[in-house]
C-alpha positions in Angstrom: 12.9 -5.1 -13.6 16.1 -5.7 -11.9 17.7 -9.0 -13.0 21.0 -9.9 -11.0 20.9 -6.5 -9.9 21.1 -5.0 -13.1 18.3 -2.8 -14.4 16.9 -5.2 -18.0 13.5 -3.2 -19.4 11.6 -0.9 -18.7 8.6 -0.5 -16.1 6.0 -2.6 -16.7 3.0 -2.7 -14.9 1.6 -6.7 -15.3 4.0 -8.6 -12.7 3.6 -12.5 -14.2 0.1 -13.6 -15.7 -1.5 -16.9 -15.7 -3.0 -19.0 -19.0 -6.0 -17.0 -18.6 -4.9 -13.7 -18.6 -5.0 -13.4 -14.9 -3.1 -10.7 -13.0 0.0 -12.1 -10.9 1.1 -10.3 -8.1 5.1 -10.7 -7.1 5.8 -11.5 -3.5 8.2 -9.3 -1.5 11.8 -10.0 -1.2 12.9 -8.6 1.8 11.4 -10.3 5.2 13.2 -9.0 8.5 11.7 -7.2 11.0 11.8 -4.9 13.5 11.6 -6.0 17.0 11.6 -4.2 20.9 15.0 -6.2 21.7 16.3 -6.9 18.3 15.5 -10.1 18.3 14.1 -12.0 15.0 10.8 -11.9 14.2 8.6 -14.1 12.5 10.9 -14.1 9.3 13.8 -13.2 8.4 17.6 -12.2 10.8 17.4 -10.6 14.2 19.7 -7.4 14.7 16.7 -4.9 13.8 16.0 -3.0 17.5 13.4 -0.4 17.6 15.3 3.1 18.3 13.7 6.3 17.4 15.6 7.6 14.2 16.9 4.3 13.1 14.1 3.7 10.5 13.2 5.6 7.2 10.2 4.4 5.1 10.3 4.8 1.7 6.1 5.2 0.3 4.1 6.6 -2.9 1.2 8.0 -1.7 -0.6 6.6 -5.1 0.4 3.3 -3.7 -2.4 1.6 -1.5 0.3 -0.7 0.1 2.7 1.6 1.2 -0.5 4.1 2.2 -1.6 1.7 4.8 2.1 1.8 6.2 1.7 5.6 6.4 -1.7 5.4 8.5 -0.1 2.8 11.1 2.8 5.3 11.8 0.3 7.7 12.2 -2.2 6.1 14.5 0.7 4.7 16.9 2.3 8.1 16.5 5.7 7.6 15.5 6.1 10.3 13.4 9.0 11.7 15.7 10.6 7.9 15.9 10.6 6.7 11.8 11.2 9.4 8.9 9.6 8.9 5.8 10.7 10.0 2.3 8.0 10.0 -0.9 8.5 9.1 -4.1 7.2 10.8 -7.3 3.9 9.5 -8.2 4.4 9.3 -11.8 5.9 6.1 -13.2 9.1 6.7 -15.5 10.7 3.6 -17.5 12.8 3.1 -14.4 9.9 2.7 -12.1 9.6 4.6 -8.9 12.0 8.1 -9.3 12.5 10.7 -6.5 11.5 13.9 -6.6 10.3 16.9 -9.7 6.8 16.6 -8.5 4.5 18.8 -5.8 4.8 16.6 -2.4 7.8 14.3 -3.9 10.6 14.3 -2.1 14.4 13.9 -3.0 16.3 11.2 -1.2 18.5 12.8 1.0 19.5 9.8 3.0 21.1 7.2 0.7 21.3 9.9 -2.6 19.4 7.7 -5.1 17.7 8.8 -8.4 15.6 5.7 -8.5 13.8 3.6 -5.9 15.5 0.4 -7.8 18.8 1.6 -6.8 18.3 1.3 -3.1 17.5 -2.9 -4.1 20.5 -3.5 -5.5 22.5 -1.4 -2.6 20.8 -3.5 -0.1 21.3 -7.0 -2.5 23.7 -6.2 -5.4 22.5 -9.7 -6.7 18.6 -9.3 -6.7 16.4 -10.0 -9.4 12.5 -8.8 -9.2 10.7 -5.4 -9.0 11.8 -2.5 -6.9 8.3 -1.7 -5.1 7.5 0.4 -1.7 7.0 1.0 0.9 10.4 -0.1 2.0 11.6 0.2 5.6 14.9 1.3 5.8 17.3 1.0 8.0 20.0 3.7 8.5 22.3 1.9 10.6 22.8 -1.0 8.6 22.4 0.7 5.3 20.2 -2.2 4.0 16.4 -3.1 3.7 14.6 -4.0 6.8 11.2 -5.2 4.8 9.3 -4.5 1.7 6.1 -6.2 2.3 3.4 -4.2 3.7 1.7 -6.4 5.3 4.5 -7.4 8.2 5.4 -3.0 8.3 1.9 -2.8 9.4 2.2 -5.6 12.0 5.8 -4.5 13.2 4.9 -1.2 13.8 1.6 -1.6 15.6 3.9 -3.2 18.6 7.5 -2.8 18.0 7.9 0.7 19.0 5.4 0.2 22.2 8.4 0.9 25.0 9.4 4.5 23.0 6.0 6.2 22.7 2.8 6.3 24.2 1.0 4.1 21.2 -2.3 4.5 19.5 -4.6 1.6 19.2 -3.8 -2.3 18.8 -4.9 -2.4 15.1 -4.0 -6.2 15.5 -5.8 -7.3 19.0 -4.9 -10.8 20.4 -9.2 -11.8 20.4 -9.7 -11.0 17.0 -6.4 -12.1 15.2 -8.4 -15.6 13.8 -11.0 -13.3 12.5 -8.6 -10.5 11.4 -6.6 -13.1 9.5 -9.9 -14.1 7.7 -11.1 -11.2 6.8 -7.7 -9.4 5.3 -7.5 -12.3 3.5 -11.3 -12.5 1.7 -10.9 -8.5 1.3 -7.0 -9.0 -0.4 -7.7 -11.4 -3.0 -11.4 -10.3 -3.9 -11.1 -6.4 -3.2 -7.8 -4.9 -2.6 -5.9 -7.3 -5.6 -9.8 -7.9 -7.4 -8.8 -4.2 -8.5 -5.8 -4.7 -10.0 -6.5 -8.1 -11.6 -9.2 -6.1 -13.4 -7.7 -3.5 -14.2 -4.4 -5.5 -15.6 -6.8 -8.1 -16.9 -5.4 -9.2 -20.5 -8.2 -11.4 -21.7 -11.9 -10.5 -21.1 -12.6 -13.4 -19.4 -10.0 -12.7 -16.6 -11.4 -8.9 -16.6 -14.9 -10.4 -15.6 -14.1 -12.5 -13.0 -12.2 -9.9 -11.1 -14.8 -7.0 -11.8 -17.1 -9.4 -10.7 -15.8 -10.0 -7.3 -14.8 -6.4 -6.5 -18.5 -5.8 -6.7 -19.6 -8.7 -4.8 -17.2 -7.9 -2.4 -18.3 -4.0 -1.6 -21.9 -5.3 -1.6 -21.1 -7.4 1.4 -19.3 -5.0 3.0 -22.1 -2.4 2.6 -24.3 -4.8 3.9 -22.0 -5.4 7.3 -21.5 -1.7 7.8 -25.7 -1.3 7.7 -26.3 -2.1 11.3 -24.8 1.1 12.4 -21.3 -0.3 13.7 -18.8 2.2 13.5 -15.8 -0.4 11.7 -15.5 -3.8 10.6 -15.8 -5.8 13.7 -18.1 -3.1 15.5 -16.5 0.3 17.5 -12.6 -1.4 17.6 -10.2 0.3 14.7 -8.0 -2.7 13.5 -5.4 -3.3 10.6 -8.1 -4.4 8.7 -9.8 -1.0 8.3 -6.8 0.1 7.1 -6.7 -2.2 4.6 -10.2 -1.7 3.3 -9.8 2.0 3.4 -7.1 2.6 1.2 -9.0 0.6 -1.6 -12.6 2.9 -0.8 -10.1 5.9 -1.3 -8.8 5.6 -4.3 -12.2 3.8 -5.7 -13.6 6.5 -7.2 -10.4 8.6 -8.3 -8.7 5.6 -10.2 -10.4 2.1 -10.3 -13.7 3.3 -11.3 -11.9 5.0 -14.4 -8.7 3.8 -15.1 -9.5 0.0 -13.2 -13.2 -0.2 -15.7 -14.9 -1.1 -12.2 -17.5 1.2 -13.6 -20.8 -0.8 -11.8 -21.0 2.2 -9.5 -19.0 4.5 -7.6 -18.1 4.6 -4.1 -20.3 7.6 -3.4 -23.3 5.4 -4.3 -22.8 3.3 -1.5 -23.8 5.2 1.8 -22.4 3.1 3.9 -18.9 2.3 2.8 -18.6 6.4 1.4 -19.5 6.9 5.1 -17.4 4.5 7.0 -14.4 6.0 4.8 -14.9 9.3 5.3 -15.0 8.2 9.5 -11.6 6.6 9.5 -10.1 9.6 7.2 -11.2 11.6 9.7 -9.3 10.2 12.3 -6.3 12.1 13.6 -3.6 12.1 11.1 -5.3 10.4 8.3 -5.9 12.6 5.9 -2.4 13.8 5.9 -1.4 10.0 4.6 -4.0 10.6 1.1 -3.3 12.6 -1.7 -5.6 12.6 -4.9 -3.6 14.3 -7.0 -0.8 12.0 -6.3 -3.4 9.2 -6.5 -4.6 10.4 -10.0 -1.5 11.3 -11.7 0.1 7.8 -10.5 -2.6 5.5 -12.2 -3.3 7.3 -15.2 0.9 7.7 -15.9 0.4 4.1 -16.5 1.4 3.7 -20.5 -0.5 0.4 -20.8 -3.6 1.9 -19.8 -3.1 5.1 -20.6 -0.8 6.0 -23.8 -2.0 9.7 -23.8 -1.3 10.2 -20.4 -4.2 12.5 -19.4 -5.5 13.1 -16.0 -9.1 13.6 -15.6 -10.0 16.9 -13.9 -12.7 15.3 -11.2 -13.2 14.0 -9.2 -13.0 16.6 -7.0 -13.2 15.5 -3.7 -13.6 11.9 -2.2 
């Protein structure tokens, strides 16, 4: 991780644990946002005005967080408005490196090796881990945000008076239930992976397997009336969020993750209610497995030998 700005050890994947081996995730560093007028938004300065080729966002299509980042610049079509540039999935002892992979790219804007050296030329002082997606902004030369979250939120309206925009994926009538509902499927789904699959004790390994399960059961169960998303025939932000966990269920967590109850595919309605959203316009562009596969199972701690598995072969 970066400490003062300087790069200390190498790539590890367990952020911070607690006492009983519980998976920490870090929070994001970099809070700004980007508005119609410039002005601030919720966090962070003001100064960051939507204007088509301003913005690049850094993403790793293994990456869940930065994947749902990807689908919102899809869906409100700003493809021509914010460039994007992908990182190599495979983890090196320096975390996130550009290109030498199929569909990794080589960062042509700022000229860096490592995604760690854009952190310290945005903060030459910051200490923490050097994650995507990152929005970039040209102008400035600096980081706009880094948490995933707020990119999906800014872009689903900031952008509104440039292009003809997709759906509200954050509607002002179901924000209270939005909010809810991220928040049970974050900490007991899209994290409850990762706190399994990081788990260091077994204890803290069954809790979290344990509520991933619980958690897709319920879901299955609220997708069985026929509806064609979460709250009924309206696309929102939390789709997204539940999708890029269902797509990478089978091809990594169920392996690599040990959240071996089932797979995906034996769950008709969540295999089904992914495979709807991935068919929307643009979305499967923003997934691929082999990415997805050789990302998870680079990871040393879990996987010394380094081998892929061959399948799956499709979702």
């Amino acid at each position: 991780m970066l400490v003062k700005g300087i790069w200390k050890e190498n790539w590890q994947p367990v952020q911070a644990k607690d006492e009983e081996g519980r998976f920490i995730r870090q929070t994001s560093s970099f809070r700004h946002w980007v508005t119609p007028d410039g002005s601030a938004g919720p966090t962070g300065d003001a100064g960051f005005k939507a204007e088509a080729g301003r913005y690049q966002l850094y993403v790793a299509y293994i990456c869940p967080w930065a994947s749902r980042a990807l689908m919102v610049r899809k869906l409100k079509g700003l493809d021509e408005l914010i460039d994007v540039c992908v990182v190599n999935p495979v983890l090196t002892d320096q975390g996130w490196q550009f290109g030498d992979y199929p569909g990794a790219d080589e960062d042509t804007l700022n000229g860096a090796r490592y995604m760690h050296e854009l952190y310290t030329r945005a903060d030459p002082q910051i200490s923490g881990r050097a994650t995507v997606p990152v929005l970039w902004d040209k102008q400035t030369g600096t980081i706009v945000n880094n948490e995933s979250a707020d990119i999906v939120r800014m872009l689903n309206t900031a952008f509104s008076g440039l292009v003809d925009q997709g759906p509200d994926l954050y509607p002002t009538d179901l924000a209270g239930e939005i909010d809810a509902l991220n928040g049970y499927i974050y900490a007991n789904l899209n994290n409850g992976v990762y706190q399994a699959g990081f788990a260091s004790s077994q204890q803290a390994y069954e809790e979290a397997y344990a509520k991933v399960f619980a958690t897709l059961d319920e879901l299955e169960s609220r997708l069985s009336d026929g509806r064609s998303y979460l709250f009924g025939e309206r696309l929102t932000e939390t789709d997204l969020r539940l999708f890029v966990t269902l797509v990478r269920f089978d091809a990594a967590y169920h392996g690599i993750f040990k959240c071996n109850r089932n797979t995906l595919k034996a769950m008709p309605n969540l295999h089904a209610y992914m495979h709807r959203v991935l068919a929307l316009d643009g979305i499967a562009e923003t997934v691929r497995i082999d990415h997805i596969k050789a990302g998870y199972y680079s990871v040393k701690a879990l996987n010394p030998g380094g081998i892929v598995p061959v399948g799956p072969y499709e979702i």
